[in-house]
Each structure stands twice: as C-alpha cells, then as structure tokens.
C-alpha positions in Angstrom: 118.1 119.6 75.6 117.7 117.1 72.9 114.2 116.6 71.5 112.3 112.7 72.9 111.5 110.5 70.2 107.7 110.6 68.8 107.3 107.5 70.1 107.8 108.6 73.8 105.7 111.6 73.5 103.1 109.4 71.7 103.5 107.1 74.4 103.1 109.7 77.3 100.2 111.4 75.6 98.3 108.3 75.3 99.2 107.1 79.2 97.8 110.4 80.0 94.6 110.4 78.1 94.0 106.9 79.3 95.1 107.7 83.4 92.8 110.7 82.9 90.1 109.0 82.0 90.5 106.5 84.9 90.9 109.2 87.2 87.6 110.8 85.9 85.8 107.4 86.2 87.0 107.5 90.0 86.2 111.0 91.2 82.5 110.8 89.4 81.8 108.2 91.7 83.1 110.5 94.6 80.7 111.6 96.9 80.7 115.0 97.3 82.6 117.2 100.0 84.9 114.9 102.3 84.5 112.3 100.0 86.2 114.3 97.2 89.2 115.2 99.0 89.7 111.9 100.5 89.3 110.5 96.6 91.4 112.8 95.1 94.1 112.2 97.7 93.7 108.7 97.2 94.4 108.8 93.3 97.1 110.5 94.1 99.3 108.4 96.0 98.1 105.0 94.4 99.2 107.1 90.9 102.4 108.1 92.2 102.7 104.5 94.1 101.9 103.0 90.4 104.6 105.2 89.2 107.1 104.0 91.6 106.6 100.5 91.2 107.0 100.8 87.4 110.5 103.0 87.4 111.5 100.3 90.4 111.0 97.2 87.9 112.4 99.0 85.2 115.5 100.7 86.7 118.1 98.5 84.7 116.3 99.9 81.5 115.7 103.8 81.6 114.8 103.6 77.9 112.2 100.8 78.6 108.8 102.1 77.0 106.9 101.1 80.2 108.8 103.7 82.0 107.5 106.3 79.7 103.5 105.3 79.2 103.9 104.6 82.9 104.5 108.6 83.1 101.5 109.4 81.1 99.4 107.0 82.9 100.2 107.9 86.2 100.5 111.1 85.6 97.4 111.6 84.3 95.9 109.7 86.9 97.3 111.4 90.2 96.4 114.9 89.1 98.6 117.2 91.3 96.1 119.6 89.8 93.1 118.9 90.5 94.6 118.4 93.9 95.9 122.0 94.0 92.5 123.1 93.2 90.6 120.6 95.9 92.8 122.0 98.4 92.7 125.8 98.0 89.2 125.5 97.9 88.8 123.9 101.5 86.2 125.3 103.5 88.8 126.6 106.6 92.2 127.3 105.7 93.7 124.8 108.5 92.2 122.1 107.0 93.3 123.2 103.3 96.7 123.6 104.6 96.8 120.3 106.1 95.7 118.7 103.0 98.4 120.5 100.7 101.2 119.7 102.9 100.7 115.9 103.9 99.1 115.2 100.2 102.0 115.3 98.7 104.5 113.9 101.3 102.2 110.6 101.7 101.9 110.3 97.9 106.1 111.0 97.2 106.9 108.6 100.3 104.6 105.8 98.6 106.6 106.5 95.2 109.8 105.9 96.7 108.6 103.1 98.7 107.0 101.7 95.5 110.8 102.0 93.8 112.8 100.4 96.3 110.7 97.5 96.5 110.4 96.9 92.9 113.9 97.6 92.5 115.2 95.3 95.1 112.7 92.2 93.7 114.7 93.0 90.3 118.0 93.2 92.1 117.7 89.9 93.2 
C-alpha cells in the first residue's frame, strides 16, 4: 500500500485533535450516569452523520481535502472508543449489550443516510 501524502496525515491529525477536543467539550458538560451514555451515543451518530454528509458532497472528488480533515474531525469526535468503554462498563449486562449493538447501527445508518443525501443534492 502506497504511503498518503503529509498533507493528508497532517490534515487527519489535525481534524482529530480538533474533533477531540469538541467531543471533550461535550461529554464534560455530560451529566453523569444516563446522561453519559446518552451523550456519548449522541456524538457518535452526529460524528458519523457529519462524516456522511461530507464524503456525500464530496463524492465526485475522493482526493478533495475536505474528505480527509472530515476523517480526523469526525473521527475524533465520534469516539467508537470511548463508546466501547461506556458500554462494557454498564451497570447490567442487558443494558450494555443493548447499547453496543444499536450504537453503532443508528450511528452507520445516519452515515449512510447523511451520504445519499448529500450526494444526491450534488447529483443534481
């Protein structure tokens, strides 16, 4: 596999830093308990809906910049994890299990859904 360009990794890194420092401004304004899970479910599908609408609007041009700080930055701000770590430590294992499994199938549906409609409003 070819090595990316310094200027993607550049740009990922810095997406990253800056989406995890949004993320960290979010969850320490969580309230503790329900209210963390609930939080850190909802940075994760408005990160990977964020994603979505990005590599929608910028289908026609996979070596588009955006595409890549997009990564970083949504990346860094929908923390799968954090979310890992959030869920395993549930207090009953129902519940944790629950969480794990319909985390990520909301937040990958609202990715997708982000990317079609993106890309269809470019299609146009």
């Amino acid at each position: 596999m070819p090595r990316p360009p310094v200027t993607d990794v550049v740009l990922v890194a810095l997406g990253g830093a800056i989406g995890s420092a949004g993320r960290h401004a979010v969850l320490s304004d969580a309230v503790p308990a329900a209210g963390l899970r609930v939080t850190v479910a909802a940075t994760l599908v408005i990160g990977c809906l964020a994603l979505g609408l990005v590599l929608g609007a910028t289908t026609r041009s996979p070596t588009n910049p955006l595409r890549v700080f997009a990564i970083g930055l949504c990346g860094g701000f929908a923390s799968f994890s954090l979310y890992a770590v959030v869920g395993s430590a549930l207090s009953t294992a129902w519940i944790g299990v629950v969480f794990l499994v319909v985390t990520p199938v909301v937040a990958l549906a609202a990715m997708a859904a982000g990317a079609l409609l993106t890309a269809s409003i470019v299609r146009r």
